[in-house]
C-alpha positions as CSV (number, residue, x, y, z in Angstrom):
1,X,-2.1,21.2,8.8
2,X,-3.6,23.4,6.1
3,X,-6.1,26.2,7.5
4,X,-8.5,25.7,3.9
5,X,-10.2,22.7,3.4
6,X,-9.7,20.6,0.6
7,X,-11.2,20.1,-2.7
8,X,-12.3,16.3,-4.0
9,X,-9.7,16.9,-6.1
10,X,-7.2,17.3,-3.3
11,X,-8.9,14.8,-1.0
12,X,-9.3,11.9,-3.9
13,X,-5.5,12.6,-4.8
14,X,-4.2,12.2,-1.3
15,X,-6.2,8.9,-0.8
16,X,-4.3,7.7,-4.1
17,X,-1.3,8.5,-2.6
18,X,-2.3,6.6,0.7
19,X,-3.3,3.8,-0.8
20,X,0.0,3.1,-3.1
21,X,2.0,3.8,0.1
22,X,0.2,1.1,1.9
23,X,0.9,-1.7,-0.8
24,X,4.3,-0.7,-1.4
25,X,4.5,-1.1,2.4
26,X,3.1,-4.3,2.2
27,X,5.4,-5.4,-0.5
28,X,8.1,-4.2,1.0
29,X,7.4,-5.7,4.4
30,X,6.9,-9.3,2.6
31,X,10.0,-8.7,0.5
32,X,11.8,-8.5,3.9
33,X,10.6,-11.3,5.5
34,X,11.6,-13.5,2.5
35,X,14.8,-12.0,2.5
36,X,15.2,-12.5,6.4
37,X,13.8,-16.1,5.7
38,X,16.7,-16.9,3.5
39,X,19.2,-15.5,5.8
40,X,18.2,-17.8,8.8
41,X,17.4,-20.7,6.7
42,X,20.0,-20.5,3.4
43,X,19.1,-24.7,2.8
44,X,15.4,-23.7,2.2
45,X,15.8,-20.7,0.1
46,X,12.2,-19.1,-0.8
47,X,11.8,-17.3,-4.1
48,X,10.7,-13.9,-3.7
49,X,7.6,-13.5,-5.4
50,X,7.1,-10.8,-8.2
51,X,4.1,-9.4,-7.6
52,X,2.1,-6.3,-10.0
53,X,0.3,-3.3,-7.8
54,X,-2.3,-2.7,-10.8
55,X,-4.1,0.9,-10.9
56,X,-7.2,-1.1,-10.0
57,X,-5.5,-2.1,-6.8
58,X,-4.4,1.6,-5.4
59,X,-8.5,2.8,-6.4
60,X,-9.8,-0.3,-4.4
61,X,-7.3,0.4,-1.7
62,X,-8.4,4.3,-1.9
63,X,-12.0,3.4,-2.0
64,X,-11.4,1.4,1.2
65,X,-9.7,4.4,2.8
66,X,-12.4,6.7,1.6
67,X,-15.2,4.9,2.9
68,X,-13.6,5.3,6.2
69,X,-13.4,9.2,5.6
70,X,-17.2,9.2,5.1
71,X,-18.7,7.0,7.8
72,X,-21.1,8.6,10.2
């Protein structure tokens, strides 16, 4: 890790970051298990369902984080 601490600059851009990594890994996690479904079970085939992560979504998700980062 970096010896300087980090401006809220820094710190709100690497919560951004965090935050679309989670989703994606969420998607991606559900993407698999619908594509693992339809392996094992090809006569009840589930749709995999397009989904939008919104800009709203990563600051909500970053917010989350942050309010971690701040608790006492």
């Amino acid at each position: 890790m970096s010896d300087h601490n980090k401006s809220g600059f820094e710190i709100r851009a690497m919560l951004l970051s965090q935050a679309q990594g989670i989703l994606m890994d969420n998607y991606d996690r559900m993407k698999d298990s619908v594509y693992m479904h339809n392996e094992v079970f090809p006569n009840n085939m589930k749709e995999l369902p397009a989904i939008e992560i919104s800009a709203q979504d990563i600051i909500a998700t970053a917010k989350e984080l942050n309010s971690f980062v701040v608790e006492k």
